[in-house]
N, C-alpha and C positions, 0 to 999 in steps of 0.2 A: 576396451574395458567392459566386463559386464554389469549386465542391469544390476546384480546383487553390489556392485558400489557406484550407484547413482542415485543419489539422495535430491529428494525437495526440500527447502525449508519455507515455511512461508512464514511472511510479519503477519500479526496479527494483535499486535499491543497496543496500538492507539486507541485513543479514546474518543473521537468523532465528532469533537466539538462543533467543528463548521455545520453540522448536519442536526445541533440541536435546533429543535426539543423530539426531532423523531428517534434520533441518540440519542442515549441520559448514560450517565456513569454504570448506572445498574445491567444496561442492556447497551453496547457501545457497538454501531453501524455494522462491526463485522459477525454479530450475532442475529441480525434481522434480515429478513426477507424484504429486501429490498427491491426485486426485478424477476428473479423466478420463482421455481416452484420451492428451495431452500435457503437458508441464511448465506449469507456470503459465504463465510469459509469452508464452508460444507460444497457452494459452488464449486470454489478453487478446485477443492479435494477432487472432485467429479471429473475439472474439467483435463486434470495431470495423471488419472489412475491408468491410462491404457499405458502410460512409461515409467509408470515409480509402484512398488510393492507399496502396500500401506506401510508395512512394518521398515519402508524407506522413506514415508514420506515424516518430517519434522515440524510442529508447529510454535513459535516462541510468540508468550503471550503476557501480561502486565499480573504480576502476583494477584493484584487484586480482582482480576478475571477467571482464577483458579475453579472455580464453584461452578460459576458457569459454562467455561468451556470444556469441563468434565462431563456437565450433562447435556450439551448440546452438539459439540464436535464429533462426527460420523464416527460411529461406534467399534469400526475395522480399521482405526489410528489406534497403534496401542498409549494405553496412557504416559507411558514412562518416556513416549516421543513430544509429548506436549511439557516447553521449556519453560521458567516462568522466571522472569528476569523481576528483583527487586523494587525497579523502580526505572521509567523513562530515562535513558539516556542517549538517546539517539541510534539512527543504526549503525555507527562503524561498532559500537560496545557488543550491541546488538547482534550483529554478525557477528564477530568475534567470541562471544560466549555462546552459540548457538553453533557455529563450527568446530570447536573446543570438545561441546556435549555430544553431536555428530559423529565424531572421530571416537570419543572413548567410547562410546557406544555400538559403533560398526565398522571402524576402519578409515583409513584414507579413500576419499572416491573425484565424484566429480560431484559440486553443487548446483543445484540451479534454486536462485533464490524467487520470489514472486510475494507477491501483496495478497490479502485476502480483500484491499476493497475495491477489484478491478470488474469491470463491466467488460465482457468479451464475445466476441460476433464471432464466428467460422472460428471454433476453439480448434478444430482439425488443423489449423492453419499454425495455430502456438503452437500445437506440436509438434508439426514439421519445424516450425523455428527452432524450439530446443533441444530436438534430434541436431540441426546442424550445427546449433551452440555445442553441442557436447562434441560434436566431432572437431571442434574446429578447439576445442579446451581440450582434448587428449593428445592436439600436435605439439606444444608446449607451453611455457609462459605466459597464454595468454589469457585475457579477461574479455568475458562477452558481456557486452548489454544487448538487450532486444531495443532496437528505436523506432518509434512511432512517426508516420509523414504526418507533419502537421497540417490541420486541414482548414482551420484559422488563428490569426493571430494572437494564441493564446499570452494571459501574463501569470499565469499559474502553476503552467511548467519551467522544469527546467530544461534547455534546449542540447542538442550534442551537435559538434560542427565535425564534419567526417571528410574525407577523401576517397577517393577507392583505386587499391590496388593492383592493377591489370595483371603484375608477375603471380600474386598469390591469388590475386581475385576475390577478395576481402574487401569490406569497407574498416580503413582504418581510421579510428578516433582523433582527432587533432586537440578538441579541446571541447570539456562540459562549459555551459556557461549557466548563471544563476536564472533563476527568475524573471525574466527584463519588463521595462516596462512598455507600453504598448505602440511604440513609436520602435525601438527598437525586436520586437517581437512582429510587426511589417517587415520591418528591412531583413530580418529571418526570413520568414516567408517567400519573400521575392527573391531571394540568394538562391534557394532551391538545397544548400549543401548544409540544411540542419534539420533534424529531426528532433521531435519531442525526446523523454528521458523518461523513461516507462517505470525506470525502478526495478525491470527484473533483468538478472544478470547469473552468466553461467562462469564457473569453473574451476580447478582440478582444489582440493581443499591445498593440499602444500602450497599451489601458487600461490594462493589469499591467504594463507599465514604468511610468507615469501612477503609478500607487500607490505601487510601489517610491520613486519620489523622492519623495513626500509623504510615508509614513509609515515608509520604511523607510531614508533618507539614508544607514545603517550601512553598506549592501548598495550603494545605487546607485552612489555614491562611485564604487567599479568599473568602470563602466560603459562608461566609455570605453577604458578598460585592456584591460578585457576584448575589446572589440570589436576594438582595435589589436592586439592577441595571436592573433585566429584566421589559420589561414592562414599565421602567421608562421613560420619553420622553429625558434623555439623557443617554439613556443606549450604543452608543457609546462611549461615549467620558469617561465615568465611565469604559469601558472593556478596552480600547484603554493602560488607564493609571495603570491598572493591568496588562496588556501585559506588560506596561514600566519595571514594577519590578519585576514581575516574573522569576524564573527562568527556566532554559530554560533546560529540561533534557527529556529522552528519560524515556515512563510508563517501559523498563523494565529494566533499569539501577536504573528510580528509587523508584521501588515501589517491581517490579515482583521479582527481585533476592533477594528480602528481604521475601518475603513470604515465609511460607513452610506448603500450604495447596492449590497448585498447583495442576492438575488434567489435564493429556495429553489424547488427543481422537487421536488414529491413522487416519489419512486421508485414504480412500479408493478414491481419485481421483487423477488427474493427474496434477498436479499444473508446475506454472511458474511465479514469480516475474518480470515480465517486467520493470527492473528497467537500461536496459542498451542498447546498438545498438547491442550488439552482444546477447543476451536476444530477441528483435525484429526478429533476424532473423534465432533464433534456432527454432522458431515454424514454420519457415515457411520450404515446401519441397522443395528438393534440387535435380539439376540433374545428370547428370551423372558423371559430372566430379565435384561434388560435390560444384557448386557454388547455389545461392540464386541471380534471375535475377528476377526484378519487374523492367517492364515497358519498357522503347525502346531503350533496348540493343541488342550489336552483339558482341559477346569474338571467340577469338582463340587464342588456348594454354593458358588457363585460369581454376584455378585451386583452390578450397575452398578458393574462392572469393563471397563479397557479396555484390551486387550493386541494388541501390533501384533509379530510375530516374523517380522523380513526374510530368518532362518538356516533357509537350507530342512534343515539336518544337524541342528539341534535344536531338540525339543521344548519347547513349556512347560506345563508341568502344575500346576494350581493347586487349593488345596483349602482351604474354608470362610475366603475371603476378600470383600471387597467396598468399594466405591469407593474401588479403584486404578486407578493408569494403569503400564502393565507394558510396557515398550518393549526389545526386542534387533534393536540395529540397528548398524552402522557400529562395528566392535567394542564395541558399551556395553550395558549392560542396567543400564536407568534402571527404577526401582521409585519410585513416590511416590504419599501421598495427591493424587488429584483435587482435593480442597480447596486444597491447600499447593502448585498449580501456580506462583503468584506468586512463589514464594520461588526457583523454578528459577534466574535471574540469578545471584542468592549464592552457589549452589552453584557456577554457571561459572566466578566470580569465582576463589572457591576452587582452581578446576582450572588455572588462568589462572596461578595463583602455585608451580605445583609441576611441577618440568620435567619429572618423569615420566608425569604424567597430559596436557599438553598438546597433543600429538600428538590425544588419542581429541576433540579439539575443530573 
């Protein structure tokens, strides 16, 4: 198949909560320069252009992000590739209306889908990977993920347990598994035959319609709705009210754990989900006494601490503390144990219900 139908699509809809207060609603983690020299999804774009024309690469993003990803998104994306889905509803919808808009847009191809809040080492390396994704989705039926070797006992991801097959010389998927908790996320580790769940996944658009009506009827149902709606002079208000009753379920809960002609490509790169403040500040180098200091700090007796100060007018000075995350940003100055990152959510919640504090969100 040529390059002219081999589409990216990348997510870029979420909202970044875990990563508040350096993410606010207004400017959400995959607009900020996070790690290099551009915003994340401006990275992504960078790191897929030597295998996707712009005018193939696709990006779907949260309506209420319209403004901004207009004037931030690499300017050799045409706009009319930038999708903008009504409202959250997970990715199998996600996918699904983003393959829809794909299709009537440039034809049947092969997809390869990816994140925009991915942190990636030897990017030459992903491409090799989704060069063999694609070849290995043009032999038929199959669905690729890229799997990550986990390198500790994470409880954040979700794991893939594989096999590999000698005749075809594949690793075939046996089964995704959630989350686990960190007793069983050892007993992973020590197995050797699971890999992290990266989230990015390749192949041919009919397959993943093909699955959609088999295991996902919830979702397909749409289908035809949806297609009759693009194009249309009210094709908001026609998507808007499919968002209404759609259901709202995650592609591998509910589609990918129902397949069983999965196909895992080992990563040879260096990955990181950037999905957390203690994620932010694992990529970054640490000094001697093992803190993470951005910006116009002074520590004594401070100790695998990490403090990020965006206020160039004030200082932060700290004294005989250690495993905190000390963040002043975007008016807040967020103080928390590194342990008790998890809990961050609650506290939003919190903020969420009190009209004075909602604004700093």
């Amino acid at each position: 198949m040529e390059n002219n139908n081999q589409y990216a699509l990348i997510l870029a809809g979420g909202s970044g909560t875990r990563l508040w207060p350096i993410s606010t609603d207004d400017k959400p983690k995959q607009f900020l320069n996070l790690y290099k020299d551009d915003i994340m999804i401006n990275e992504t774009i960078k790191r897929i252009e030597p295998l996707f024309k712009p005018e193939n690469i696709f990006i779907i993003i949260n309506q209420n992000q319209k403004e901004i990803a207009n004037r931030y998104i690499d300017f050799r994306i045409p706009r009319k590739n930038i999708i903008s889905e009504p409202k959250a509803k997970n990715t199998a919808m996600c996918i699904f209306y983003a393959t829809l808009k794909i299709i009537a847009a440039r034809g049947n191809g092969i997809m390869t889908v990816l994140s925009s809040d991915h942190y990636i080492k030897k990017e030459k390396n992903l491409r090799d990977n989704i060069v063999e994704g694609i070849q290995i989705a043009i032999k038929g039926e199959n669905l690729i993920t890229i799997g990550i070797k986990p390198t500790y006992p994470a409880t954040g991801f979700g794991y893939i347990k594989y096999t590999y097959n000698e005749e075809n010389q594949w690793n075939e998927v046996l089964e995704f598994k959630e989350k686990p908790n960190y007793e069983k996320a050892v007993e992973y580790l020590k197995n050797g035959n699971y890999y992290w769940n990266s989230g990015m996944f390749i192949w041919q658009t009919e397959t993943i319609l093909n699955h959609y009506q088999k295991y996902l009827p919830e979702v397909y149902q749409y289908k035809q709705e949806i297609e009759s709606s693009i194009h249309h002079s009210k094709e908001n208000e026609m998507i808007e009210k499919i968002y209404d009753e759609v259901i709202s379920i995650s592609i591998d809960k509910g589609l990918l754990e129902k397949s069983s002609n999965i196909k895992m490509i080992k990563s040879e790169f260096e990955w990181m989900d950037i999905g957390s403040i203690n994620d932010f500040f694992d990529i970054r180098s640490k000094n001697q006494n093992d803190n993470v200091e951005i910006g116009n700090i002074i520590t004594q007796d401070t100790e695998r601490t990490n403090i990020y100060n965006e206020n160039k007018e004030c200082l932060i000075a700290t004294i005989g503390i250690e495993s905190l995350n000390i963040i002043s940003c975007n008016g807040v100055i967020l103080v928390a144990n590194k342990e008790k990152m998890n809990e961050l959510p609650n506290l939003i919640e919190k903020i969420k219900k009190d009209v004075k504090y909602k604004k700093y969100l």
